[in-house]
Backbone as a printed PyTorch tensor [residue, N CA C, xyz], in Angstrom:
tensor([[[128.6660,  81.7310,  96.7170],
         [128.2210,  81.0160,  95.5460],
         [126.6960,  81.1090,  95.4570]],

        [[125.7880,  81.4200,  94.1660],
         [124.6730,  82.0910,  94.1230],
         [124.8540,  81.2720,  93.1160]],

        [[123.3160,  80.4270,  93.3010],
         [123.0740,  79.0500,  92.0840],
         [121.2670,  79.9020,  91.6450]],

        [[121.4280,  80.0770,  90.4990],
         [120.1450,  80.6720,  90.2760],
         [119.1240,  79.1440,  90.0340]],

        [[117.5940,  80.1740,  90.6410],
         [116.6830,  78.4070,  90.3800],
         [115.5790,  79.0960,  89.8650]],

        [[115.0690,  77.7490,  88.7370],
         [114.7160,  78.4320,  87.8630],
         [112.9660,  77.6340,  88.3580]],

        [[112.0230,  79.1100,  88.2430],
         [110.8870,  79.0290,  88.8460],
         [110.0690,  79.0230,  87.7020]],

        [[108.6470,  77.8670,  87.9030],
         [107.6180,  77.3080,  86.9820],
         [106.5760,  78.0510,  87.5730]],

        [[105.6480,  78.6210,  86.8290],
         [104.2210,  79.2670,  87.3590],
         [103.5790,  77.7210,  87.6070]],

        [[102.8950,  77.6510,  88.4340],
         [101.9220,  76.2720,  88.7000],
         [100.5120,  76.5140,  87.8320]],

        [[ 99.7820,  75.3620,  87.7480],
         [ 98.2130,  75.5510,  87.1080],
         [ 97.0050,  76.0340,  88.2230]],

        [[ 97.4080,  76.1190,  89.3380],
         [ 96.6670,  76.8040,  90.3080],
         [ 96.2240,  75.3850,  91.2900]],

        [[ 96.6290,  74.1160,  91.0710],
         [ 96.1530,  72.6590,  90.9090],
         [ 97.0900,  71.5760,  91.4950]],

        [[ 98.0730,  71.8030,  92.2530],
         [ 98.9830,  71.0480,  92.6200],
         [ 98.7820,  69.6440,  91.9960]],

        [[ 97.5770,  68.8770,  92.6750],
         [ 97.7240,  67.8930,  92.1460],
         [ 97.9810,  67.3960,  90.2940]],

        [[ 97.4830,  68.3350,  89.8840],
         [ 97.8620,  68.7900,  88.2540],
         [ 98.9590,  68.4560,  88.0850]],

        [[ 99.7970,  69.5110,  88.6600],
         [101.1770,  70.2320,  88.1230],
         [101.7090,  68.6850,  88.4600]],

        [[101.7350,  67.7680,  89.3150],
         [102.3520,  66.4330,  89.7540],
         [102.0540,  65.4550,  88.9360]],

        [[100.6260,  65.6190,  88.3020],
         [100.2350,  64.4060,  87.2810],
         [ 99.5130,  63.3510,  88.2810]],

        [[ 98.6350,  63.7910,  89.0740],
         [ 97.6510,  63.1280,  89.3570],
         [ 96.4260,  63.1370,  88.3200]],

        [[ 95.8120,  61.4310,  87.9630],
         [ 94.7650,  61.3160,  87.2120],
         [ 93.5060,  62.0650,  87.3270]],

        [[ 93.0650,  61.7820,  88.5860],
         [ 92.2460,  62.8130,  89.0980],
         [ 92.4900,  64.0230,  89.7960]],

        [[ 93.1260,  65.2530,  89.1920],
         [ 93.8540,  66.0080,  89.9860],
         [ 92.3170,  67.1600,  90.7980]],

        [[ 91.3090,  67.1330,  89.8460],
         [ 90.3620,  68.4830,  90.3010],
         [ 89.5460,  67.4600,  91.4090]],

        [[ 89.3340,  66.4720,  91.1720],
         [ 88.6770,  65.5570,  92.1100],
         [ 89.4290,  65.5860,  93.6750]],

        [[ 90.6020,  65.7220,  93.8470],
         [ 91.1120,  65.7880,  94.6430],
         [ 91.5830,  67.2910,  95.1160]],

        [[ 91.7310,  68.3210,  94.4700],
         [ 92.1400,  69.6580,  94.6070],
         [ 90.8770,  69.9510,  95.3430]],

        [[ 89.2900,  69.7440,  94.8040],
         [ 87.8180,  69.7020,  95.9980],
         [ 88.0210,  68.9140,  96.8880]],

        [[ 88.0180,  67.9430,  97.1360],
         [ 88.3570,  66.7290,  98.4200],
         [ 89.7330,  67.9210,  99.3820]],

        [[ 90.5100,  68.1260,  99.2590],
         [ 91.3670,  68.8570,  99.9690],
         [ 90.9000,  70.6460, 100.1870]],

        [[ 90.0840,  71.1590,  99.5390],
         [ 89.6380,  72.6120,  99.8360],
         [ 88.1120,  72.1530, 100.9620]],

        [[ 87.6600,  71.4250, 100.5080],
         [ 86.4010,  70.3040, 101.4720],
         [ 87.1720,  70.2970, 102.7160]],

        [[ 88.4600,  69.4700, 102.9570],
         [ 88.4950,  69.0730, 104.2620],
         [ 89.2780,  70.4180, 105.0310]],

        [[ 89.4080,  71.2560, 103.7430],
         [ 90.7150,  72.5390, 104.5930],
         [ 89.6690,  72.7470, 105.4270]],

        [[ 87.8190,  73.5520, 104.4230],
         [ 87.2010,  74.0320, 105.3130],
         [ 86.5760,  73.2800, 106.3870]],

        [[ 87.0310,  72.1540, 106.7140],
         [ 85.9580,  71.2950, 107.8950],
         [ 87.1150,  71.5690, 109.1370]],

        [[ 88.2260,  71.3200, 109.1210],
         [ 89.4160,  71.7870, 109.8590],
         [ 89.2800,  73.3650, 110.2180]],

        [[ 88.8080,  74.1270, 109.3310],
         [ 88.7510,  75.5240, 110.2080],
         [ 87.4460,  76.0810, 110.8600]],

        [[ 86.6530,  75.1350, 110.1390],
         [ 85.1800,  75.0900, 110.9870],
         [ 85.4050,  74.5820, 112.5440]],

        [[ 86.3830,  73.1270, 112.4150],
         [ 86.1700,  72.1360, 113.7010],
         [ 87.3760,  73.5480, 114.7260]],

        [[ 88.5930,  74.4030, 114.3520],
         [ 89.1090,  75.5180, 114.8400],
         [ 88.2460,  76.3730, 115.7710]],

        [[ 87.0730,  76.6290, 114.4740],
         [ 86.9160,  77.8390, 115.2150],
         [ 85.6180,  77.7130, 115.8800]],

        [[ 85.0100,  76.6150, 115.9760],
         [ 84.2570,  76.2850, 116.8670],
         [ 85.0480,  75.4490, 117.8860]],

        [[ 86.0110,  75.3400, 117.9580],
         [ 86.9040,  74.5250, 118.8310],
         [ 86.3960,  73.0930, 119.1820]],

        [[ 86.1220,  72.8690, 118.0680],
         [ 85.9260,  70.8960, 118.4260],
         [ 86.7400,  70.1110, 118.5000]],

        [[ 86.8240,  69.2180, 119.4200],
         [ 88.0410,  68.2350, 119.5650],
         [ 87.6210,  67.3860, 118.2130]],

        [[ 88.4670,  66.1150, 117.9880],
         [ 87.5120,  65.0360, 116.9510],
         [ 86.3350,  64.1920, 117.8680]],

        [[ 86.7500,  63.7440, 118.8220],
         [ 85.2870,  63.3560, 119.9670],
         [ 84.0730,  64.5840, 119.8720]],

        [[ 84.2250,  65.5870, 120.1700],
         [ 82.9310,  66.3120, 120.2210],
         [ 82.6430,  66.7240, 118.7410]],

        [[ 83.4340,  66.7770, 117.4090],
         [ 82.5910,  66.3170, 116.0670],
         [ 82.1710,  65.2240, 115.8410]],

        [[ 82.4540,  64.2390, 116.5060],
         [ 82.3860,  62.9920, 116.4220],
         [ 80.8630,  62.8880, 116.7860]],

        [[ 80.4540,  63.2810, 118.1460],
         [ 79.4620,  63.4280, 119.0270],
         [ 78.3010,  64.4780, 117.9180]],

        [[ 78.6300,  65.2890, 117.2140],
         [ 77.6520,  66.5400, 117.1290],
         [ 77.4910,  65.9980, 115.6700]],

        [[ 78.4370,  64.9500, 114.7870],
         [ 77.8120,  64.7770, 113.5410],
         [ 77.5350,  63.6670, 112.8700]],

        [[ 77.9260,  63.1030, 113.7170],
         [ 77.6600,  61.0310, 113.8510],
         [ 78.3830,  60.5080, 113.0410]],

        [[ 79.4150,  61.1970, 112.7190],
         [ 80.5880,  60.4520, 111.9670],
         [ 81.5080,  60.1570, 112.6380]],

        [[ 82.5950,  59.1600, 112.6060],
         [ 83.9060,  58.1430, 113.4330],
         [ 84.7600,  59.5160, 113.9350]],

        [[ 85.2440,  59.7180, 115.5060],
         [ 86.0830,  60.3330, 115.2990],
         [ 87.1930,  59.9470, 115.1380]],

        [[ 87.5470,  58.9050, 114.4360],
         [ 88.4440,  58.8130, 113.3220],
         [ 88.5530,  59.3380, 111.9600]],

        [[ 87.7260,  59.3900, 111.0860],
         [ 87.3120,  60.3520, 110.4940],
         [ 87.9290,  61.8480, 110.5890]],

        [[ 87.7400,  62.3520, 111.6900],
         [ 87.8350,  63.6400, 111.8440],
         [ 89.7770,  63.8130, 112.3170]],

        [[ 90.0520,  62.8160, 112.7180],
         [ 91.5570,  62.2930, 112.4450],
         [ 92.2140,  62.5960, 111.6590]],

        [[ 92.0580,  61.3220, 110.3840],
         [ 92.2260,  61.6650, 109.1080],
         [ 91.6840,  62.7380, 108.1340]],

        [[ 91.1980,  63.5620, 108.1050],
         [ 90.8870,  64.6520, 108.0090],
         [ 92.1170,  65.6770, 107.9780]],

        [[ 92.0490,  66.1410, 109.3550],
         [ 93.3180,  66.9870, 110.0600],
         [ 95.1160,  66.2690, 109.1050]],

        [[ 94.7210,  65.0130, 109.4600],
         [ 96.1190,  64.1350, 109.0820],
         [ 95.9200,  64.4880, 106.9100]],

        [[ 94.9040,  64.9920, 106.6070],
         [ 95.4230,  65.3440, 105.0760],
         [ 94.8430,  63.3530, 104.5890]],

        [[ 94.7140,  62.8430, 105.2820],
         [ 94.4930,  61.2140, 104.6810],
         [ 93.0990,  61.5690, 103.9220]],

        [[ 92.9020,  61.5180, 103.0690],
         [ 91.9170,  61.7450, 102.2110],
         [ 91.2030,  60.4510, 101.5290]],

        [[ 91.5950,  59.5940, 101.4140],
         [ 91.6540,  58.7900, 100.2220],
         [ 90.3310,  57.7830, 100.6030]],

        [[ 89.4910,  57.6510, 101.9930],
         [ 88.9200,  56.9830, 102.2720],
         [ 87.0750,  57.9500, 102.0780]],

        [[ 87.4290,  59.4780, 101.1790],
         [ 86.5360,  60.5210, 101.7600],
         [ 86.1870,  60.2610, 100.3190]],

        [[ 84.7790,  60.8730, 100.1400],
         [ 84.4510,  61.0750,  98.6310],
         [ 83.4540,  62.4820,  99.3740]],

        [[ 83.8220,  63.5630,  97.9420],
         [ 83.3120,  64.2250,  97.5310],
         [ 81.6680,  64.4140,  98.8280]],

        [[ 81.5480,  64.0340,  98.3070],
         [ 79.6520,  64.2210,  99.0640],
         [ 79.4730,  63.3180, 100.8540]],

        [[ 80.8010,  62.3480, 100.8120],
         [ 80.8730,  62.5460, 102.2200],
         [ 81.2630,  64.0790, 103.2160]],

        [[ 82.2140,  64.6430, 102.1450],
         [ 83.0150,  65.7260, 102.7910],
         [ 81.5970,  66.7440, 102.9340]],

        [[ 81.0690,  66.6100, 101.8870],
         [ 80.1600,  67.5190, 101.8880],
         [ 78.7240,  67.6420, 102.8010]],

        [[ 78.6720,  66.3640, 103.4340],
         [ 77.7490,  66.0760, 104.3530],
         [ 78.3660,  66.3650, 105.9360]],

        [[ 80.0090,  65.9930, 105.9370],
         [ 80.4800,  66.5330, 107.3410],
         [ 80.2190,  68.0260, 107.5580]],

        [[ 80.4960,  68.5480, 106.4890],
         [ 80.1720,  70.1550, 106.2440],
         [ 78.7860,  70.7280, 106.8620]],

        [[ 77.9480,  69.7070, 106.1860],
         [ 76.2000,  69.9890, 106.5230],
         [ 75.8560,  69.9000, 107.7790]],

        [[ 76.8020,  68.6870, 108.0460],
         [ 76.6420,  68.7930, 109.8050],
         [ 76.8530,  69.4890, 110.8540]],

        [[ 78.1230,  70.1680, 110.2970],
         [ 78.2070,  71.4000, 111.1700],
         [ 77.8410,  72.3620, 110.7700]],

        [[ 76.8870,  72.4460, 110.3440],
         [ 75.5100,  73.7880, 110.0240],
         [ 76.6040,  75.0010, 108.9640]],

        [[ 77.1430,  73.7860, 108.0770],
         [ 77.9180,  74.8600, 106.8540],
         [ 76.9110,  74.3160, 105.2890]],

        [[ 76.9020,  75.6810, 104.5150],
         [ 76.2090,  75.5010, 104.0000],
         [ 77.1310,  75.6570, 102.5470]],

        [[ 77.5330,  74.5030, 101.3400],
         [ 78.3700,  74.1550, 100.4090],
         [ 77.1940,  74.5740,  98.6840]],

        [[ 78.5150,  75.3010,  98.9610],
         [ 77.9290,  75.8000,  97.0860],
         [ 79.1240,  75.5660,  96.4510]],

        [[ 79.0460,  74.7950,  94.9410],
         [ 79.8180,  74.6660,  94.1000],
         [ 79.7750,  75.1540,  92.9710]],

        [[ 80.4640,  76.4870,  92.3790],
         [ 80.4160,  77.1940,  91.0310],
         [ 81.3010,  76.2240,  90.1870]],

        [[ 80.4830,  76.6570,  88.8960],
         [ 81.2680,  75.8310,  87.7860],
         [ 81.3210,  77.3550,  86.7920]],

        [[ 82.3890,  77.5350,  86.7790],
         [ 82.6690,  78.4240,  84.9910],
         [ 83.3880,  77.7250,  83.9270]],

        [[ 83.0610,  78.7270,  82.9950],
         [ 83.9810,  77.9740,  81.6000],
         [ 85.2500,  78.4480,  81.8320]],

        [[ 86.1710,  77.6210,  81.8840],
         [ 87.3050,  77.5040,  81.4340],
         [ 87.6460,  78.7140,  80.4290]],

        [[ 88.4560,  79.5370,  80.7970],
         [ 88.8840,  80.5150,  79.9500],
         [ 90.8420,  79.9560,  79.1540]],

        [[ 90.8990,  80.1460,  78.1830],
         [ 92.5860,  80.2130,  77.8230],
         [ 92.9390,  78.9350,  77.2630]],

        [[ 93.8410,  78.5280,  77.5550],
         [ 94.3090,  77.6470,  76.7850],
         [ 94.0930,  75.9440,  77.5400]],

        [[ 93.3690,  75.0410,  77.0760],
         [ 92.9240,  73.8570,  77.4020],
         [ 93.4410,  73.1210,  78.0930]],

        [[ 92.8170,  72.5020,  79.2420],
         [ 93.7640,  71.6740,  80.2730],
         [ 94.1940,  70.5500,  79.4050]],

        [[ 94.8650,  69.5380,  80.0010],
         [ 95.4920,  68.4800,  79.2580],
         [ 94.5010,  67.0230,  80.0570]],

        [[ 93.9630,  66.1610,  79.6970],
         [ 92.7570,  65.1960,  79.9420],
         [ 93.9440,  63.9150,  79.7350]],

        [[ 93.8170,  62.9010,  80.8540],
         [ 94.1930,  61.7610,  80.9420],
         [ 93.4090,  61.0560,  80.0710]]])
């Protein structure tokens, strides 16, 4: 028995496609903490020795890993970043095609 399923292209935006209010606010907050997680990888930091090297809770660096986001803003993420000697650029383009949809 072969049940066909029927597949949606996404907006590139998960939180979008779900109907989160702030979906781009959070789609940065989660590409922010992907890259602090593969920074803390591949320098092999425990959360104690980021903890130690950027003077933030290693709790923090906890929730982080754990995806818990909700306590992070934008320019905190972006300062854990700074701390570990990463350097954050944010492009903005125009919107090409057909108009997002605005809460």
């Amino acid at each position: 028995m072969t049940e066909k399923l029927e597949t949606i292209k996404g907006s590139g935006n998960v939180f979008r496609d779900f109907g989160y209010q702030n979906a781009d606010v959070e789609q940065l907050k989660s590409q922010l903490a992907a890259e602090i997680i593969r920074v803390l990888d591949k320098q092999k930091l425990s959360v104690r020795k980021a903890a130690e090297k950027t003077g933030f809770d290693h709790a923090d660096f906890s929730r982080i890993r754990n995806a818990d986001l909700g306590r992070f803003t934008i320019d905190r993420l972006v300062t854990v970043l700074n701390r570990l000697n990463q350097h954050v650029e944010i492009k903005v383009t125009p919107f090409r095609g057909r108009r997002l949809k605005t809460a």
